[in-house]
N, C-alpha and C positions, 0 to 999 in steps of 0.2 A: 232770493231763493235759487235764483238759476246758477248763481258763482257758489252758493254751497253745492249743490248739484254735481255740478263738473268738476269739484273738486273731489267731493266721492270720487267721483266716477276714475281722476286719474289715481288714486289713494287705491281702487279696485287689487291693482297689476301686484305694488307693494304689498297688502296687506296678505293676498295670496302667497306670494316667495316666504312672507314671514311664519303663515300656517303650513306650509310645506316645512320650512328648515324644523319649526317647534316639534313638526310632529314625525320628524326622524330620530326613531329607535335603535340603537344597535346594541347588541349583546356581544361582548370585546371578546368572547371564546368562541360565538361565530364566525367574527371579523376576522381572526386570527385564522381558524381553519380555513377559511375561502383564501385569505391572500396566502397561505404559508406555502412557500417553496419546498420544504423537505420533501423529500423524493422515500418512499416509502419501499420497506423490499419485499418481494415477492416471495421470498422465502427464508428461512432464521433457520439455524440449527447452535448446539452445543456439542461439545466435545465430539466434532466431525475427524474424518477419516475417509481421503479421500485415495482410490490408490489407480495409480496408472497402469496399463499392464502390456506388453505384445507378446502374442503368440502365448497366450498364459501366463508368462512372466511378470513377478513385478516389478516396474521399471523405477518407477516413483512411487513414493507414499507420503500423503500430505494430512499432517496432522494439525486443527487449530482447536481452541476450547470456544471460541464463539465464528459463524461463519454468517454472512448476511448476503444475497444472492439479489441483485436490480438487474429491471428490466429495461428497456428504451433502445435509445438510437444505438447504442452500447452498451452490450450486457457484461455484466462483472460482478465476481464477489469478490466481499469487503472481509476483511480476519483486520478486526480492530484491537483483537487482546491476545497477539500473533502469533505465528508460525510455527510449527519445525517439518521442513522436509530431508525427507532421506529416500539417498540415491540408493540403489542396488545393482550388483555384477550380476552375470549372467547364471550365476551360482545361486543368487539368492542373498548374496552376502551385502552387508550394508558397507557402503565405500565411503561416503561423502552423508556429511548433515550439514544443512542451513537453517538458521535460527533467527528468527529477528520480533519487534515488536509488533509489528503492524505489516501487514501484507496487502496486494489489492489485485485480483487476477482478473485480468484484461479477456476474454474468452473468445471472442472471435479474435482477436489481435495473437491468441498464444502467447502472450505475454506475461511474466509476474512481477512484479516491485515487491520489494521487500525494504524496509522501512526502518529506524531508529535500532541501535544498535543491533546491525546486521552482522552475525558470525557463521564461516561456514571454515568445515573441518575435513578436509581428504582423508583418504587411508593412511597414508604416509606421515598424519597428524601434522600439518600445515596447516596452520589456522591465518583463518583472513578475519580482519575487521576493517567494517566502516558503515557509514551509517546511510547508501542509498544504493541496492542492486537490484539491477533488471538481467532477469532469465527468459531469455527467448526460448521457448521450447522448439520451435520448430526446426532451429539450427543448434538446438543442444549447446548455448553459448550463455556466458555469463560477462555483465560488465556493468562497468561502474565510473562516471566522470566526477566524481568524490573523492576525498584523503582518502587512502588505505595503507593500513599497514600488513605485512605477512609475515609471523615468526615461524621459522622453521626451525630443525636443530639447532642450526648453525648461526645462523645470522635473522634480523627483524630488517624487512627492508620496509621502506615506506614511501610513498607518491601519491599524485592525482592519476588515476584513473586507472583504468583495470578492463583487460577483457581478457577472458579464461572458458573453456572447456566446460561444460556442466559440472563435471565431478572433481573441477579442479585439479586436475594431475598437472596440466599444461597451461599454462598463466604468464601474462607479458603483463606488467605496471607502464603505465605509458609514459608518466614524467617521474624520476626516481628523484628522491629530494634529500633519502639520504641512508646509510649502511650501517647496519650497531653489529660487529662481528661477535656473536656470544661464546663462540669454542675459547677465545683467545680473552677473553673479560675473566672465564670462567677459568680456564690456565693460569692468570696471572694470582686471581684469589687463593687458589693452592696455594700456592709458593709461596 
């Protein structure tokens, strides 16, 4: 009787862990909201409109059809179904548009990225493409360490990387990889 005994007795510790593990419940939709990372926004809009102004004027105007606005160590809104910003002169006149798919503005940084087929267009009708540009606002500068190409009248030049002016008037390509002269393409097809 006493080796049955004792052996209950060590049988106690096991048989315990075994009604503990049996009698854990989990509901897989609560497990998933305690553990789930996604980061939630603090604020949603649709077909936003956002516009910069000094002195009255409007400097910028930022248009997206969805905007998601998060909070934390960093706050930033999200344009996941993207962009179009347009510049304006001191007239009021529209200079410059930037268009892309996906935007993401950095707000304490003054930053914006602009994301999957990135096109922005000067007065002069200079079009730039590529697919990854950040606008500093603070120093009114744009750039880009991505392919880009730029067709103007004349020529399509194209390289890595870019840093230009907000409104694109003034633009250096930092590595130029190659020239397609269009005046002279287009002279020869006459003829």
């Amino acid at each position: 009787m006493v080796k049955s005994f004792s052996s209950i007795i060590k049988s106690i510790p096991v048989i315990f862990i075994i009604g503990i593990l049996c009698s854990c419940k989990n509901d897989i939709d609560e497990v998933n909201a305690l553990t789930s990372n996604a980061k939630q926004p603090i604020k949603t809009g649709k077909n936003i409109e956002l516009i910069y102004s000094e002195k009255g004027n409007t400097k910028v105007k930022v248009k997206a059809p969805e905007m998601e606005e998060y909070d934390g160590v960093e706050n930033y809104m999200e344009m996941n179904k993207g962009i179009e910003v347009l510049f304006y002169d001191s007239l009021q006149k529209i200079t410059t548009t930037l268009t892309s798919n996906y935007a993401i503005n950095r707000i304490g940084k003054n930053i914006m990225e602009a994301k999957n087929d990135v096109v922005v267009i000067n007065e002069k009708g200079e079009k730039l493409n590529t697919e990854h540009l950040i606008w500093q606002q603070d120093s009114a500068k744009i750039y880009t360490n991505e392919f880009v190409k730029i067709t103007t009248a004349d020529e399509i030049l194209m390289g890595e990387g870019l840093v230009a002016n907000e409104d694109f008037t003034k633009y250096k390509i930092l590595k130029i990889k190659g020239v397609i002269n269009i005046k002279e393409e287009n002279d020869t097809i006459q003829k």
